[in-house]
C-alpha positions in Angstrom: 4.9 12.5 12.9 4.2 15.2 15.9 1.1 12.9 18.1 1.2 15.4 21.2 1.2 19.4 21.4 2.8 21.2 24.0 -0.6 21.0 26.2 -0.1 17.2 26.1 -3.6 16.8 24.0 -3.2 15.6 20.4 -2.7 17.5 17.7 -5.6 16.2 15.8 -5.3 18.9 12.5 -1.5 18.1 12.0 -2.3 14.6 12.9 -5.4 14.5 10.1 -3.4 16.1 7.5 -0.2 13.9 7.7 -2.6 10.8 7.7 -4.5 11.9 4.0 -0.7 12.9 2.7 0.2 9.3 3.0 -3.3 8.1 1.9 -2.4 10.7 -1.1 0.5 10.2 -2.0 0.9 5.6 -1.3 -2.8 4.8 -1.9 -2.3 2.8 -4.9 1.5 1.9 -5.0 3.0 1.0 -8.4 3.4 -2.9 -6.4 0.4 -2.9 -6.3 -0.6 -2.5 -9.8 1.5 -4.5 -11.3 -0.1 -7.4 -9.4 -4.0 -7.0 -10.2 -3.9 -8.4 -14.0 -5.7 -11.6 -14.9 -4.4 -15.0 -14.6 -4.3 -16.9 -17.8 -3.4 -21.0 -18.0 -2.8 -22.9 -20.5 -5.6 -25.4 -22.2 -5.4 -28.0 -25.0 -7.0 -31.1 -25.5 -5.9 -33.6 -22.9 -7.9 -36.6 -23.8 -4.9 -36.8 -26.8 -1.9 -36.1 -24.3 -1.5 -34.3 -20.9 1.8 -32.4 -22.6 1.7 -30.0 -25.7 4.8 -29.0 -27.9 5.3 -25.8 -28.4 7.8 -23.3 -30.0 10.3 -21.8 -27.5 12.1 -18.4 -29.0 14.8 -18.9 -25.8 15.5 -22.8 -26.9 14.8 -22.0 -30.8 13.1 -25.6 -30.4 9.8 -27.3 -29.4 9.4 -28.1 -25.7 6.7 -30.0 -23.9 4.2 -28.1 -21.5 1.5 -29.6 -19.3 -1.9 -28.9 -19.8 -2.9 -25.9 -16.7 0.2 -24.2 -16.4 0.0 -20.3 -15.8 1.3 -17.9 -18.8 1.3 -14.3 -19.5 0.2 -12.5 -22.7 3.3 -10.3 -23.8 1.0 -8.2 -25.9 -3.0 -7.8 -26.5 -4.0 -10.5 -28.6 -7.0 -11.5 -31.0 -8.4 -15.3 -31.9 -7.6 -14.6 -35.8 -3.7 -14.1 -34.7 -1.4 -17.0 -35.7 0.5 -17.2 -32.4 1.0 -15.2 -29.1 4.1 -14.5 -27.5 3.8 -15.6 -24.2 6.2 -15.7 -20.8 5.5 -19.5 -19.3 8.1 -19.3 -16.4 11.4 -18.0 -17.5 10.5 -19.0 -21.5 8.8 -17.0 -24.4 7.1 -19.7 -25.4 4.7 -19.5 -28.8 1.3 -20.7 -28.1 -2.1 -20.5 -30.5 -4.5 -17.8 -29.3 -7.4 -21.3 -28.5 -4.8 -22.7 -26.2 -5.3 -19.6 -24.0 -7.4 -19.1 -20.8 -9.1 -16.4 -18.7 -9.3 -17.8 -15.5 -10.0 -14.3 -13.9 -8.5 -11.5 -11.9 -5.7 -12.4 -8.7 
């Protein structure tokens, strides 16, 4: 990026235009994107138990998961579906469509 001219003043068009090409061409990186989805947790009835068991496709068993943990929807999901694949940590973890929670945009 050229700042001064040969006069020693600054070269305000070049300057301008090499400004909007990076505004262009980073102003929403793909990093970026990827981050702005909504947070979902997990929620059960904890008055019963503060653990739930559900179905782990990595184990191929049940596991135990505390009520409030954050999970991630693999797909787009309805409340009549059976059970969503979901990512909790490193797992794909089953869990019923109730047990998930909107808690809002990062």
């Amino acid at each position: 990026m050229s700042v001064l001219n040969l006069s020693g003043s600054a070269g305000i068009k070049s300057l301008i235009e090499e400004l909007e090409k990076i505004v262009d061409d980073r102003w929403v990186d793909d990093s970026l994107l990827e981050m702005c989805k909504p947070t979902y947790v997990l929620r059960f009835d904890k008055e019963k138990s503060s653990l739930t068991w559900l179905y782990s496709e990595v184990r191929r068993t049940f596991a135990p998961y505390p009520w409030g943990i954050t999970l991630e929807p693999l797909d787009f999901y309805s409340d009549d579906d059976k059970d969503v694949p979901c990512m909790i940590g490193h797992d794909l973890v089953l869990v019923p469509p109730d047990y998930i929670v909107d808690i809002g945009w990062n």
